[in-house]
Kinemage of the C-alpha trace (Angstrom):
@kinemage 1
@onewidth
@group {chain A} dominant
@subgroup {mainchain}
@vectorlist {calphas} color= white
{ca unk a 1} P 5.469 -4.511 -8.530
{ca unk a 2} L 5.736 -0.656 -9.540
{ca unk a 3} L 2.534 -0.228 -7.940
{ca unk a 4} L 3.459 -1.823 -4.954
{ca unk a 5} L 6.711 0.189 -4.227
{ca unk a 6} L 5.009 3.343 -5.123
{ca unk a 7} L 2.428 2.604 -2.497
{ca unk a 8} L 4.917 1.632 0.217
{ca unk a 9} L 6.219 4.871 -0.543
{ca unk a 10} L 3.657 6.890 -0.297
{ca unk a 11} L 2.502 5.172 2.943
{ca unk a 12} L 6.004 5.820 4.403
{ca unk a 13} L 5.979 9.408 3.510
{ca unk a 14} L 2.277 10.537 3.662
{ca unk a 15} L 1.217 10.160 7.555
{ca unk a 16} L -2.570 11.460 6.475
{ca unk a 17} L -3.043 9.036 3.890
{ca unk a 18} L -1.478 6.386 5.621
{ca unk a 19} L -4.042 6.833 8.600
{ca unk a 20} L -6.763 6.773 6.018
{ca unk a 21} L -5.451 3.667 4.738
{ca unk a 22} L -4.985 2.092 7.914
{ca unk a 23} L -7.892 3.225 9.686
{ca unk a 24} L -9.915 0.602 7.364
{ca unk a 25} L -9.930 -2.733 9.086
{ca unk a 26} L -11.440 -4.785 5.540
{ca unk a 27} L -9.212 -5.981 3.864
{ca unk a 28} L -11.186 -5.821 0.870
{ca unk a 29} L -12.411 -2.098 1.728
{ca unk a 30} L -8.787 -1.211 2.486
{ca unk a 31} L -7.939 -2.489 -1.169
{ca unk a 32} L -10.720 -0.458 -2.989
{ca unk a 33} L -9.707 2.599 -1.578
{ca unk a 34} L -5.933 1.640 -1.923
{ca unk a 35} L -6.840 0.944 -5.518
{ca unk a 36} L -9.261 4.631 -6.000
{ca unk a 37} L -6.246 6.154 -5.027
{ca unk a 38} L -4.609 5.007 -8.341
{ca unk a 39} L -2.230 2.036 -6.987
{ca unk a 40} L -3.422 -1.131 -8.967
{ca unk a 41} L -1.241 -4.012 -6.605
{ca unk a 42} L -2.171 -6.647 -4.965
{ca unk a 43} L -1.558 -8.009 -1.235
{ca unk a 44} L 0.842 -10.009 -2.613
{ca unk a 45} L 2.958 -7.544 -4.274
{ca unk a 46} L 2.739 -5.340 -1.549
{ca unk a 47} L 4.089 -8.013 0.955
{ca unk a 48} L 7.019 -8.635 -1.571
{ca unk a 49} L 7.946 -5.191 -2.495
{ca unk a 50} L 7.898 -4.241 1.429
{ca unk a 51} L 10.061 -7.753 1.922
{ca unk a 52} L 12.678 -6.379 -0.728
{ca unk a 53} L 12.783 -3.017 0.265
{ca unk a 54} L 13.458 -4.154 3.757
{ca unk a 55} L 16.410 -6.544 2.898
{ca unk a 56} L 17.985 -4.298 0.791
């Protein structure tokens, strides 16, 4: 879940490499390069983390 909150951080602040993330419409592709950039999550955890962070 680390990995997960780090990433939704770095998405949020990072505008460059959240249009490289985004600009990949695999899913699968999206996750390799999500996970080459060093953030080992999973959909999952990344849905959860972003559900938490919102509520809170």
């Amino acid at each position: 879940m680390l990995q997960a909150k780090a990433f939704i951080a770095k998405i949020k602040s990072d505008e460059a490499f959240r249009n490289r993330i985004m600009d990949i419409e695999d899913v699968a592709e999206r996750f390799n390069l999500i996970k080459s950039d060093g953030f080992d999550c999973s959909e999952e955890e990344i849905k959860e983390a972003a559900g938490k962070l919102i509520v809170r």
